[in-house]
N, C-alpha and C positions, 0 to 999 in steps of 0.2 A: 500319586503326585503329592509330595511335600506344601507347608505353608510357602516358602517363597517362591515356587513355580506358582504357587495358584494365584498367587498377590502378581506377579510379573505376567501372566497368562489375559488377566482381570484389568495391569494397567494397561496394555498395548490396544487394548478395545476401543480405546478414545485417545488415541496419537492426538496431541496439539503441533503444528508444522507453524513456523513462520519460513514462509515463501519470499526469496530474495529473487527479485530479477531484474537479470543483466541486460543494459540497452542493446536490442539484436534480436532478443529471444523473448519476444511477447506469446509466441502462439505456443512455445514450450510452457512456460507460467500458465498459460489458460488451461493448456492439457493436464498440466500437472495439480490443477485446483479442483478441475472435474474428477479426476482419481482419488484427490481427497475427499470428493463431495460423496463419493461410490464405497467409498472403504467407510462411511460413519465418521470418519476422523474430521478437526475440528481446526478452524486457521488460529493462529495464534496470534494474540496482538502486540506482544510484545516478545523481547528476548526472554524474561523472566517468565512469561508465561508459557514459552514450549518447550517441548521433550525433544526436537528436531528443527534443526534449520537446513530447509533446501536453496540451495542454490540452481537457477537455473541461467546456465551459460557461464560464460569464464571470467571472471571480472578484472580489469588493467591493475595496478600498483595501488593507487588509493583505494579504488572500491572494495578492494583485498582486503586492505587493513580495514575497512568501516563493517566488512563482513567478517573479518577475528574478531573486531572489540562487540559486535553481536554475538559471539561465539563463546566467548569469554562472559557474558552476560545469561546464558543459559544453564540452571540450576540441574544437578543429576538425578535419575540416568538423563542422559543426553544421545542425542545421535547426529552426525553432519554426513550429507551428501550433497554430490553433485551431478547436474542430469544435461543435456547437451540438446537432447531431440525427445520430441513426443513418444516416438516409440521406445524409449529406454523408462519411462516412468515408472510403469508395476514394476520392472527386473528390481528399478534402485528403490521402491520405497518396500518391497520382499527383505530386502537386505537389512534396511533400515531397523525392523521390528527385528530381526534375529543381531543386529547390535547393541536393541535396547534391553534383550531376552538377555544379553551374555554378562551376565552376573563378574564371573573375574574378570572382563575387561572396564566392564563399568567401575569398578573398586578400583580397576589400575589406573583409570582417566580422575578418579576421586583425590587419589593420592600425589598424583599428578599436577594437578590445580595450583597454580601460584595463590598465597594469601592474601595478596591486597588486586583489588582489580586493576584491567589498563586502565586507561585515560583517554583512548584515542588518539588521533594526529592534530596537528594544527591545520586549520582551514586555510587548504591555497600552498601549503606549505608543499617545498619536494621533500621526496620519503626520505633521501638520502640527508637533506639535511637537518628533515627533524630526528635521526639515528645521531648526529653526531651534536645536537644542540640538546644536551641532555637537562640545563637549566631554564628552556623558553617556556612560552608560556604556551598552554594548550587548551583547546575546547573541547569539550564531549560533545559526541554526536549524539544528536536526542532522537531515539528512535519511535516516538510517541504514543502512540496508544488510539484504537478506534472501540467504536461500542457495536462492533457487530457481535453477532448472538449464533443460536441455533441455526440449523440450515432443513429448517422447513415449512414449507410453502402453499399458499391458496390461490386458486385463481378467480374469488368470488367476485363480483363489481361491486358490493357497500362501499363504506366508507371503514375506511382500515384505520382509521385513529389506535384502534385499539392496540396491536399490533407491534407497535415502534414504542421500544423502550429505552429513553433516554439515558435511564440509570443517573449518573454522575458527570453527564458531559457537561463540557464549556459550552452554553449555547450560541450557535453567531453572533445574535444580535441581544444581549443580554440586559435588562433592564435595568433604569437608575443610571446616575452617572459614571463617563467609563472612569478608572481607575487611572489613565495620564493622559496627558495632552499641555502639549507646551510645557512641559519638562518638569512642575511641578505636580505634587497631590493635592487632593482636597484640603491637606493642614496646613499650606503651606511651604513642607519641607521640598527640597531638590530630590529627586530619584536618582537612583542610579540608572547608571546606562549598560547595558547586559547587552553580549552578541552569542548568539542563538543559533547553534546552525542546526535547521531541519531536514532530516535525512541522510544519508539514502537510503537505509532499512528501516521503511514504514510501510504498512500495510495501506492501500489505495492511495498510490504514490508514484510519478513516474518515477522510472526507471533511472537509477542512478541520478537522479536532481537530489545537487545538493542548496538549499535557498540560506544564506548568511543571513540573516536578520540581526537588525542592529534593534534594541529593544527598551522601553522606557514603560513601568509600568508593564500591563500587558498588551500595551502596543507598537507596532512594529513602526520604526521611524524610519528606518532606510533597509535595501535590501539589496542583496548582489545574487543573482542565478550563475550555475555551473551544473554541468552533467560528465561526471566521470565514468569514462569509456571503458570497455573493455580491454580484453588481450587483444594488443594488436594483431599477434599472431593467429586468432581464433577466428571462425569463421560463424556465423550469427546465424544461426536457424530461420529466423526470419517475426515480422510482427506483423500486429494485423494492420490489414490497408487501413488507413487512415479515412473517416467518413465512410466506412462500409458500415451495412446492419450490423455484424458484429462488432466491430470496434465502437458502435455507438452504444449498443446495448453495454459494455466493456466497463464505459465509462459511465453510463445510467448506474450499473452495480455499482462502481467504488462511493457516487456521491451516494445513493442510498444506504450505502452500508457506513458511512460517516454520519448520515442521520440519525443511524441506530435504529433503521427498519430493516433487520436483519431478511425478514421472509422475502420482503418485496426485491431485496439485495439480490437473495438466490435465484427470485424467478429471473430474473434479469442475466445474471449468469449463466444461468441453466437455457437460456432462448440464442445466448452468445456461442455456449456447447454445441447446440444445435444447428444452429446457420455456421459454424467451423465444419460443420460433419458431412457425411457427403449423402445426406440425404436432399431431399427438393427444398430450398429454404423458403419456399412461398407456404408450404406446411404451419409455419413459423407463426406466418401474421395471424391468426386469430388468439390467439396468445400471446402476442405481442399486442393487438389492441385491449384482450383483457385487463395487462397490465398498466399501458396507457391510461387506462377510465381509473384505474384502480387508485394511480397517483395523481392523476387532473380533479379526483372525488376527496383526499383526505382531506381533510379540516386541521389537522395535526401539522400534517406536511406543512401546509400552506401560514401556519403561525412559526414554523420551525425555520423553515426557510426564507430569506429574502428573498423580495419580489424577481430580483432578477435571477440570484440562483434560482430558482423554480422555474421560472421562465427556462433558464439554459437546460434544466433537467429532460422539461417534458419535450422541449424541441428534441432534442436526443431520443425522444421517443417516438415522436412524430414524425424525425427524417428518418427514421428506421422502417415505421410501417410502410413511407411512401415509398422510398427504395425499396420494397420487397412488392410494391403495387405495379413499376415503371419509374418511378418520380424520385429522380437521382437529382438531391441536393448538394452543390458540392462544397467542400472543406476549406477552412482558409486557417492554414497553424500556425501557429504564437509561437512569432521568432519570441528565442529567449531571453533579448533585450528588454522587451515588453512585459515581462512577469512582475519583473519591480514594481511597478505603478500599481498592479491587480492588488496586491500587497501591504503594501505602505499606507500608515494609516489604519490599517485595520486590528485588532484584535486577534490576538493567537487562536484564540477560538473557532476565528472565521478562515484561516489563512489556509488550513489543509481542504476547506473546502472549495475555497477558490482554486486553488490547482489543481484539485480534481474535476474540476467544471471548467478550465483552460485547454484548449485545442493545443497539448503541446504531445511530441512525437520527438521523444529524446533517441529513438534506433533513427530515424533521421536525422537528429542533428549530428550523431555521431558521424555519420556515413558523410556530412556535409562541412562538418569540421567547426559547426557552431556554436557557440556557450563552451569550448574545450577548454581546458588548464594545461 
């Protein structure tokens, strides 16, 4: 074996994947993350950061394009697939690594590459008429960035402060005064005014939401929700019930893994794994209260989080054990009208954690024709 088989042999061992998923296909995305959890391989947090972008489920006309200009943002080798149902996962990520392995086709995608990046689409805009309005003005869609980590896990009851590693993040609630509010800064001067639109390829994020924020400083002053749907023509695998133990645990992982407690992320994940499988999910709960105590105990968490995110965290963990005891809490989901107000006012720092701690269930708004463009 040559130097570059053994250098291409060496990278494929730790695949970075950013995972797109299509409003429809949550329990594809869940399966497809478990298979990356089983292969060593590692989620990606951004486009620049992966070797592979999977797509799971077919996305409609914009989400298309918000999934090129991600495409276009991934550095070589590269690899793109698309996956429909749980059971096609190992065939397509088999593939994956023998397109990262293929040396001439990787050169011919290199040579390939337009030199200047896209741009993206305008927000709200039809596709058709941002092709023929070649002088308008355009946003980029910011695909943001989380601080999640390795994907391995304890189930001890201390106090896990240790564990969650912040790194470089924007903390929620960030000390000193915020940076705008009523349109000036601290010197005086006027701010500009910046719109900002978050999503849809972000990592702990639903599904196809795209949030417009209008921005002053780094606080969001107004805000407009939309979830771009899929092919109409496609048929949606399906997501997870809404208020079940799995979709609460779902959602326990993405806020944990925006806090940058990568471990506590995975067990949360991996107990989500679990109660999808078709084992007895009552199995579950003692592991699922370990994890409970684990986050009702940090001292980290509890400075890291607002009182009320925290609150909504651990409830999420709480109706999960009870549902798996008899004691079915039920759900009430945040029409998309209501996201604006979670929003507004707050600091970009806090905003992706607020939606992930929102009861929102974008495979149903689609199905119900809510928040559509």
């Amino acid at each position: 074996m040559g130097l570059r088989e053994r250098l291409t042999t060496a990278a494929v061992r730790r695949i970075a994947v950013l995972v797109v998923e299509v409003p429809g296909w949550g329990r594809t995305r869940c399966a497809a993350e478990e298979q990356l959890r089983r292969r060593g391989w590692r989620p990606a947090l951004t486009p620049a950061d992966a070797d592979v972008l999977l797509v799971c489920g077919v996305p409609g006309t914009r989400l298309a394009a918000a999934v090129d200009l991600a495409w276009d943002q991934l550095p070589g080798p590269r690899a793109r697939a698309e996956v429909l149902d749980p059971a096609g996962i190992a065939a397509v990520l088999d593939r994956v690594v023998a397109a990262l392995s293929d040396d001439a086709a990787q050169r011919a995608d290199a040579a390939s590459r337009p030199g200047e990046p896209a741009m993206g689409i305008e927000a709200g805009a039809d596709p058709a008429e941002d092709d023929a309005a070649d002088d308008g003005d355009h946003e980029d869609v910011d695909h943001g960035d989380t601080e999640d980590g390795d994907d391995d896990s304890g189930d001890d009851d201390g106090d896990d402060s240790g564990d969650m590693d912040h790194g470089d993040m924007d903390m929620p609630m960030p000390a000193g005064i915020p940076l705008a509010g009523g349109g000036d800064a601290r010197d005086g001067l006027e701010m500009d005014v910046l719109h900002v639109p978050l999503g849809p390829v972000l990592p702990a994020w639903p599904a196809g939401l795209v949030l417009h924020c209008t921005v002053q400083g780094d606080v969001v002053q107004e805000a407009r929700a939309e979830v771009l749907p899929p092919d109409p023509a496609a048929e949606p695998d399906g997501d997870l019930v809404p208020g079940s133990p799995a979709d609460r645990c779902d959602r326990a992982a993405g806020i944990l893994a925006l806090t940058g407690w990568a471990d506590a992320a995975a067990a949360a994940a991996r107990l989500r794994d679990d109660l999808l499988g078709p084992g007895d999910p009552g199995a579950c709960r003692p592991a699922l209260q370990r994890l409970t105590r684990r986050v009702r105990r940090s001292r980290t968490l509890r400075w890291t989080l607002p009182g009320e995110l925290r609150g909504r965290l651990l409830t999420l963990l709480d109706d999960a054990v009870a549902a798996l005891t008899g004691t079915t809490t039920p759900i009430a989901l945040l029409p998309l009208d209501d996201l604006a107000p979670l929003v507004t006012g707050q600091e970009l720092g806090a905003v992706r954690l607020r939606v992930a701690a929102a009861e929102l269930a974008p495979g149903t708004l689609v199905r119900s024709g809510a928040g559509l463009s």
